[in-house]
MDTraj code that builds the backbone (N, CA, C; nanometers):
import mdtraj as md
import numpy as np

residues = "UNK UNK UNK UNK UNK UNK UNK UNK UNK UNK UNK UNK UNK UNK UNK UNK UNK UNK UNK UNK UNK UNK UNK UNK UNK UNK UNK UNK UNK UNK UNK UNK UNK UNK UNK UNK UNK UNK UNK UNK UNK UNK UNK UNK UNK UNK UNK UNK UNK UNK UNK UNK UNK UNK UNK UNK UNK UNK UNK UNK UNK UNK UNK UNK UNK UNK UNK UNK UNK UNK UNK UNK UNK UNK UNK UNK UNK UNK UNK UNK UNK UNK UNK UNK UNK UNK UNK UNK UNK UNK UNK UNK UNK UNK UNK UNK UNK UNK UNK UNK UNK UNK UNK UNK UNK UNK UNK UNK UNK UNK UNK UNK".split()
xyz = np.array([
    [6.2287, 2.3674, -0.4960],
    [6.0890, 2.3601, -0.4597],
    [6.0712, 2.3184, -0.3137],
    [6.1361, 2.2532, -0.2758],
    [6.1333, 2.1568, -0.1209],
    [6.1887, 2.2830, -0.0437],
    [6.2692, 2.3701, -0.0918],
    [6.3102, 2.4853, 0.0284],
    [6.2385, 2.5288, 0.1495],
    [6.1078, 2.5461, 0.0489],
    [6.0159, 2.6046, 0.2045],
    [6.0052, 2.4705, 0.3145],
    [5.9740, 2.3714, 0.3330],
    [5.9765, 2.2991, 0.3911],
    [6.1129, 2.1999, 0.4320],
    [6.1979, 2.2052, 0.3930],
    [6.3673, 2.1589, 0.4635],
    [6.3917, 2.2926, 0.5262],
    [6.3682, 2.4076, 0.4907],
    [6.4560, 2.5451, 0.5424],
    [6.3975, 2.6082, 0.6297],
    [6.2629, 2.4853, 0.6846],
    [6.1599, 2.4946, 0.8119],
    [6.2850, 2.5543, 0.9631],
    [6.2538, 2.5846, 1.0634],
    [6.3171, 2.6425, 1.1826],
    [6.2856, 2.4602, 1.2101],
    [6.4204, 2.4217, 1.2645],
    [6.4194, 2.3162, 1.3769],
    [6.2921, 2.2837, 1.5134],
    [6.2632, 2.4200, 1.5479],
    [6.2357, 2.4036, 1.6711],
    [6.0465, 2.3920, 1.5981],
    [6.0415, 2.4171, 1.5043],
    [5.8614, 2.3975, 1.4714],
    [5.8400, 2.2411, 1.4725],
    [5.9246, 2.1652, 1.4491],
    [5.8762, 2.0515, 1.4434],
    [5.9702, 1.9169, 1.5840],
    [5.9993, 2.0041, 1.6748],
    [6.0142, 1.9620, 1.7611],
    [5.9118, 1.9116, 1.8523],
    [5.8977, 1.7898, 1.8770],
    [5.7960, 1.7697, 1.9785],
    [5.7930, 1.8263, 2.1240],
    [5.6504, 1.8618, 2.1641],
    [5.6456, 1.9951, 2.2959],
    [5.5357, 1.9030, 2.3835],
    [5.5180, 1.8167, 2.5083],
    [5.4167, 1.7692, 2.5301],
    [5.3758, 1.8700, 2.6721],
    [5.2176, 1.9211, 2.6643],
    [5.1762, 1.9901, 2.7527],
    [5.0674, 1.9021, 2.8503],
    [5.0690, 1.9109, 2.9786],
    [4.9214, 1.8530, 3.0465],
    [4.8081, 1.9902, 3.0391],
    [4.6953, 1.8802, 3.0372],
    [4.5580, 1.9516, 3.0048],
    [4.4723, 1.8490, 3.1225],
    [4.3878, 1.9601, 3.1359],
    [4.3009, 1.8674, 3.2008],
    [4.1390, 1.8876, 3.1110],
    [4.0998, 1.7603, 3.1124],
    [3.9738, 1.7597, 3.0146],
    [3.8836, 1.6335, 3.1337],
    [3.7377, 1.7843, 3.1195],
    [3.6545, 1.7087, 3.2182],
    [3.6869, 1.6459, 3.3827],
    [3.8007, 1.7034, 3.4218],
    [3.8855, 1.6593, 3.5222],
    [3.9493, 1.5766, 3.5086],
    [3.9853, 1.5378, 3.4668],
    [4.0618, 1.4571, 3.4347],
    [4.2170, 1.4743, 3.3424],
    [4.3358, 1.4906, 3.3761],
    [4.4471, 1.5499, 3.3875],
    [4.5511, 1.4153, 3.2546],
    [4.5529, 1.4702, 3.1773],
    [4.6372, 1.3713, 3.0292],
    [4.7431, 1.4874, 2.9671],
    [4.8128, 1.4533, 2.9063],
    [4.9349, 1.4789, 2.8629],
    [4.8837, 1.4601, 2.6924],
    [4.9107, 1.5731, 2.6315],
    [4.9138, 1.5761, 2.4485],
    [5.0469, 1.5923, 2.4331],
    [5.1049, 1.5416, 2.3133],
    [5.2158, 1.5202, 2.2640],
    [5.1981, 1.5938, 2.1183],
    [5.2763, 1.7058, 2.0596],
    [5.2639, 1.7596, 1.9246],
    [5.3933, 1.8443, 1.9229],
    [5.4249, 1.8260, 1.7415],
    [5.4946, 1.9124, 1.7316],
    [5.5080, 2.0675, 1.7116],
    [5.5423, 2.1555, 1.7854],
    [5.5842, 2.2910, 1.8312],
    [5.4242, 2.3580, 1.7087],
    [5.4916, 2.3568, 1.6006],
    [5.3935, 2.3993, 1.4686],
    [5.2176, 2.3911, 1.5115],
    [5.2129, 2.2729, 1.5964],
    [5.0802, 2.2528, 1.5573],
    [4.9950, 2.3055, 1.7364],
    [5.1248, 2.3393, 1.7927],
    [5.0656, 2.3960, 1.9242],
    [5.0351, 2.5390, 1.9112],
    [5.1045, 2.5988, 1.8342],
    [5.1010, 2.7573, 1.7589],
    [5.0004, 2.7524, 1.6632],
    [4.9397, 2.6842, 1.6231],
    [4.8072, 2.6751, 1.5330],
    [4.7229, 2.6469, 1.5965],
    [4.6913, 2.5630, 1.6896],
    [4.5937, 2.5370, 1.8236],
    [4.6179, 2.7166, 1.8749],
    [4.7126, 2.7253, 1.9428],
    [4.7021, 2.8694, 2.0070],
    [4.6147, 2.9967, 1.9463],
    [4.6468, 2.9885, 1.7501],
    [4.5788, 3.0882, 1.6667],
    [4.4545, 3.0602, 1.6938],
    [4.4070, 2.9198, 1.6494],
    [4.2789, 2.9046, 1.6831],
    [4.1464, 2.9514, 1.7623],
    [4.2236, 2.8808, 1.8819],
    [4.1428, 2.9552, 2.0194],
    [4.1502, 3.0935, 2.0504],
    [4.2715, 3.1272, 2.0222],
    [4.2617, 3.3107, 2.0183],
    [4.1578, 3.3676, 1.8777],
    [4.1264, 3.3321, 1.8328],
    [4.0081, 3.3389, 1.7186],
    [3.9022, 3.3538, 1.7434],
    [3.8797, 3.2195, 1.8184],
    [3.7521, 3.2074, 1.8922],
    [3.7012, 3.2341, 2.0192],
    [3.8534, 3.3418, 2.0705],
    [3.8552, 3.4013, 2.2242],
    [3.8357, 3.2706, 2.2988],
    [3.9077, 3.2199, 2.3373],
    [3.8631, 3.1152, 2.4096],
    [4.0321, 3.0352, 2.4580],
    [4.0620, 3.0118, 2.5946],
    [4.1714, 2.9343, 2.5965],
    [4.1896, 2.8156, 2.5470],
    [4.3291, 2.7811, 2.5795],
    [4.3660, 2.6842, 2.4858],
    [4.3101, 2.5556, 2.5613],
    [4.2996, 2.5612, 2.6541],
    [4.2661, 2.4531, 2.7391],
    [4.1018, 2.4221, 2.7112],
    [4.0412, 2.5734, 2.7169],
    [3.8988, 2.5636, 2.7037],
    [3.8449, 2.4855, 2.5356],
    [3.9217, 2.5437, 2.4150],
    [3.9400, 2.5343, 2.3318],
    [3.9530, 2.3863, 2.2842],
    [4.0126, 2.2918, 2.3472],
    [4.0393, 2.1586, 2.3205],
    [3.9658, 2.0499, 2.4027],
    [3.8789, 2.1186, 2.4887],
    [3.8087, 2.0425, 2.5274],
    [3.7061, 2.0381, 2.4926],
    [3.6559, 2.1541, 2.4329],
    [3.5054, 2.1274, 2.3541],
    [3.5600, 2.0654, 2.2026],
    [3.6449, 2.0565, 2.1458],
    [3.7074, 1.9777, 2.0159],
    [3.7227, 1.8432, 2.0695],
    [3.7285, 1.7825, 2.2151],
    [3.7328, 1.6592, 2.3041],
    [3.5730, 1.5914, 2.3250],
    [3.5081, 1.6782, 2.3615],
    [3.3615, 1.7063, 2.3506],
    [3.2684, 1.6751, 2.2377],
    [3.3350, 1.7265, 2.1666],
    [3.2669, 1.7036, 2.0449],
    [3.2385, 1.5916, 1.9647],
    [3.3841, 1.5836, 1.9700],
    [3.3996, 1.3642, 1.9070],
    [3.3387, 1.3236, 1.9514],
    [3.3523, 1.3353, 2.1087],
    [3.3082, 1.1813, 2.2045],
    [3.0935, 1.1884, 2.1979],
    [3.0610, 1.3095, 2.1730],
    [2.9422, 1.3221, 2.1504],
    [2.8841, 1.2650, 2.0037],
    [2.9951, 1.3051, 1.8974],
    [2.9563, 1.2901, 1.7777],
    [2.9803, 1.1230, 1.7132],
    [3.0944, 1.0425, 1.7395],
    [3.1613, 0.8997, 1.7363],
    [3.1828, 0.8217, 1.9044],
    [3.1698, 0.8944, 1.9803],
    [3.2704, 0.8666, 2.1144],
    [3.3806, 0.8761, 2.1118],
    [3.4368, 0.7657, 2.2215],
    [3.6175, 0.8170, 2.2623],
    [3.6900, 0.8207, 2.1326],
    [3.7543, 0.9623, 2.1044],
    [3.8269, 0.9298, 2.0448],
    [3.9554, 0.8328, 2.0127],
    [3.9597, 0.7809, 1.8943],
    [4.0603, 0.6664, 1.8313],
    [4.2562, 0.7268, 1.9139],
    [4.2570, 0.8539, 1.8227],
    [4.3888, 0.9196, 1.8085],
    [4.3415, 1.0024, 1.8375],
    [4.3533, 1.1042, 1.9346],
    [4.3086, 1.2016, 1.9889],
    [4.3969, 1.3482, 1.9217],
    [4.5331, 1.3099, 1.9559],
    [4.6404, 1.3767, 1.8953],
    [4.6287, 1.3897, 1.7325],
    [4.6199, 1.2784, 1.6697],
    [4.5929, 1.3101, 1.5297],
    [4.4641, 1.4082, 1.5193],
    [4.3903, 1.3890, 1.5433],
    [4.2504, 1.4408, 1.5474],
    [4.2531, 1.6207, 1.5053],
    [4.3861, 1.6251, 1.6550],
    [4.4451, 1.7842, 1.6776],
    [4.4477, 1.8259, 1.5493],
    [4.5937, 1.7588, 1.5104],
    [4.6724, 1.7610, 1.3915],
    [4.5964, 1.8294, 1.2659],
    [4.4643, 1.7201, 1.1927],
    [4.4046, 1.7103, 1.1577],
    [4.2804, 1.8281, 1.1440],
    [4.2417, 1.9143, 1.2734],
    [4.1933, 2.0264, 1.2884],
    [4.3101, 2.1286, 1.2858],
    [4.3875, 2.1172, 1.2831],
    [4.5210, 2.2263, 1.2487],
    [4.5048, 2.2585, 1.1098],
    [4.5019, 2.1232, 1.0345],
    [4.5393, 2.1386, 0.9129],
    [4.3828, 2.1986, 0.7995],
    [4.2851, 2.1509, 0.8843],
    [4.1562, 2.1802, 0.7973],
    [4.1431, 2.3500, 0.8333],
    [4.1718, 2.4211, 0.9334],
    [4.2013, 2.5376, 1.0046],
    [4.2624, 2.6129, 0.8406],
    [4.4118, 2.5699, 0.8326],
    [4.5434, 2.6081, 0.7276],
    [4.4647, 2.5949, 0.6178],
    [4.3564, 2.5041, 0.6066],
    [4.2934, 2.4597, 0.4581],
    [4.1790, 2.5646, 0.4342],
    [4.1376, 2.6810, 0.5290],
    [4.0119, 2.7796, 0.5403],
    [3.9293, 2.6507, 0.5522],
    [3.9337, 2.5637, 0.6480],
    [3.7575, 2.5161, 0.6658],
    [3.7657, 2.4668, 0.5861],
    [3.8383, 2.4172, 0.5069],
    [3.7812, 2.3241, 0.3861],
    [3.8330, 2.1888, 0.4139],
    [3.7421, 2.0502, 0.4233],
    [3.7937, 1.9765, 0.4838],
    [3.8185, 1.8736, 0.3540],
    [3.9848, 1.7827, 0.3872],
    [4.0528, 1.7243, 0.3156],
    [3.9653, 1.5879, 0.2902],
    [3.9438, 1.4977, 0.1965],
    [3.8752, 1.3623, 0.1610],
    [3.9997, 1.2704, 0.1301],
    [4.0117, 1.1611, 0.1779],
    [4.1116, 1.0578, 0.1411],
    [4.0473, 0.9997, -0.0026],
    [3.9133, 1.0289, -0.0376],
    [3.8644, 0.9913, -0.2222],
    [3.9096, 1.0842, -0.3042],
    [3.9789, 1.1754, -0.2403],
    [3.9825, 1.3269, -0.3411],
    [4.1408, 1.3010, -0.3598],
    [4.2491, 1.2010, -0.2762],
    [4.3711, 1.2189, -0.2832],
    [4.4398, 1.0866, -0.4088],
    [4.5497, 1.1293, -0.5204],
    [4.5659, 1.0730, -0.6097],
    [4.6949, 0.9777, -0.5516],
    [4.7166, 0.9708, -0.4396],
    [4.8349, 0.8685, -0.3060],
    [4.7982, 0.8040, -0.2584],
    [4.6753, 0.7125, -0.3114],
    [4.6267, 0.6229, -0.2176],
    [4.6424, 0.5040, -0.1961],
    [4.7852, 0.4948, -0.2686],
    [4.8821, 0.3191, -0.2352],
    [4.9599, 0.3422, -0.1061],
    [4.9633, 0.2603, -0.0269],
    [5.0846, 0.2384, 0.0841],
    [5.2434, 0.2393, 0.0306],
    [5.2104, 0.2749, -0.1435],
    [5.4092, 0.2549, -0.1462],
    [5.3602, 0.3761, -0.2057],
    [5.5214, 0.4553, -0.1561],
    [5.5856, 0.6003, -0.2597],
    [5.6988, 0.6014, -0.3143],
    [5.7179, 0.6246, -0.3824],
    [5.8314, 0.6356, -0.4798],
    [5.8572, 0.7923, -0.4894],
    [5.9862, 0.7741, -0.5720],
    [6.0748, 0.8656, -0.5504],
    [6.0586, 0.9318, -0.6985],
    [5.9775, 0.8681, -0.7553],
    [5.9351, 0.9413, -0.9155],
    [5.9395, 1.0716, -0.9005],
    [5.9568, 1.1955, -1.0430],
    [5.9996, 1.3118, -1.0189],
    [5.8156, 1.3484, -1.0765],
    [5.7780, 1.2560, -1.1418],
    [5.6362, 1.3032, -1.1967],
    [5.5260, 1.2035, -1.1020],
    [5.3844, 1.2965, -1.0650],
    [5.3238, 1.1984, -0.9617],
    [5.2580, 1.0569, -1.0634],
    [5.2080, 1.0259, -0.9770],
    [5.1247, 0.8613, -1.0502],
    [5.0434, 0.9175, -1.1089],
    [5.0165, 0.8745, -1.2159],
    [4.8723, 0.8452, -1.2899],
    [4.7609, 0.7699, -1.2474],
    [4.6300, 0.8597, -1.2110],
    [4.5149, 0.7145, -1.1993],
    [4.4882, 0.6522, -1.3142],
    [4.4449, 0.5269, -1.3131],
    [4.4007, 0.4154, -1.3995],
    [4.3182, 0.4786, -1.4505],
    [4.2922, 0.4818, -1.5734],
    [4.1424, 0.5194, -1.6057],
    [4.0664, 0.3909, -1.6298],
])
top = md.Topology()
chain = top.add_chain()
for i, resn in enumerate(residues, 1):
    res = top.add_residue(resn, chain, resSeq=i)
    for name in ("N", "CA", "C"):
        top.add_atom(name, md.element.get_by_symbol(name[0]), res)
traj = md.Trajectory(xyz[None], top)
């Protein structure tokens, strides 16, 4: 079952850090390979560079919460809701919501 993900290519989850400049201002993102190729799909989606592309997703936070917390997660995070069709993930909807994991072959049970 784990195949697809151990028999991943090395180089997708290699970390790749690119400079961007957002608002003039010139910062460095840090991600692994995978999630710069999903940023790339993205903005080619929405015709739009990658640079242009992440700064209105930069834009947006800081309008909607301000500075973003984790900026990089944030990415991540729009990668993955992207992979999910737009459907966005809830930490109330997830049945992992202890800080310990185990190695059990069957998942946890919630309490009823």
């Amino acid at each position: 079952m784990c195949e697809i993900y151990s028999a991943a290519e090395p180089e997708l989850f290699e970390l790749k850090t690119r400079s961007i400049r957002i608002d003039g201002v010139v910062t460095s993102i840090r991600l692994e390979a995978v999630f710069w190729q999903i940023l790339e799909q993205i903005a080619d989606e929405a015709e739009l560079t990658l640079g242009t592309f992440i700064t209105r997703i930069y834009r947006e936070v800081v309008e909607r919460r301000g500075e973003p917390g984790n900026f990089t997660s944030l990415l991540r995070v729009a990668c993955t809701t992207h992979l999910n069709e737009g459907q966005r993930l809830s930490l109330s909807d997830s049945r992992y919501r202890s800080d310990t994991i185990t190695d059990n072959q069957e998942p946890a049970r919630r309490a009823s």
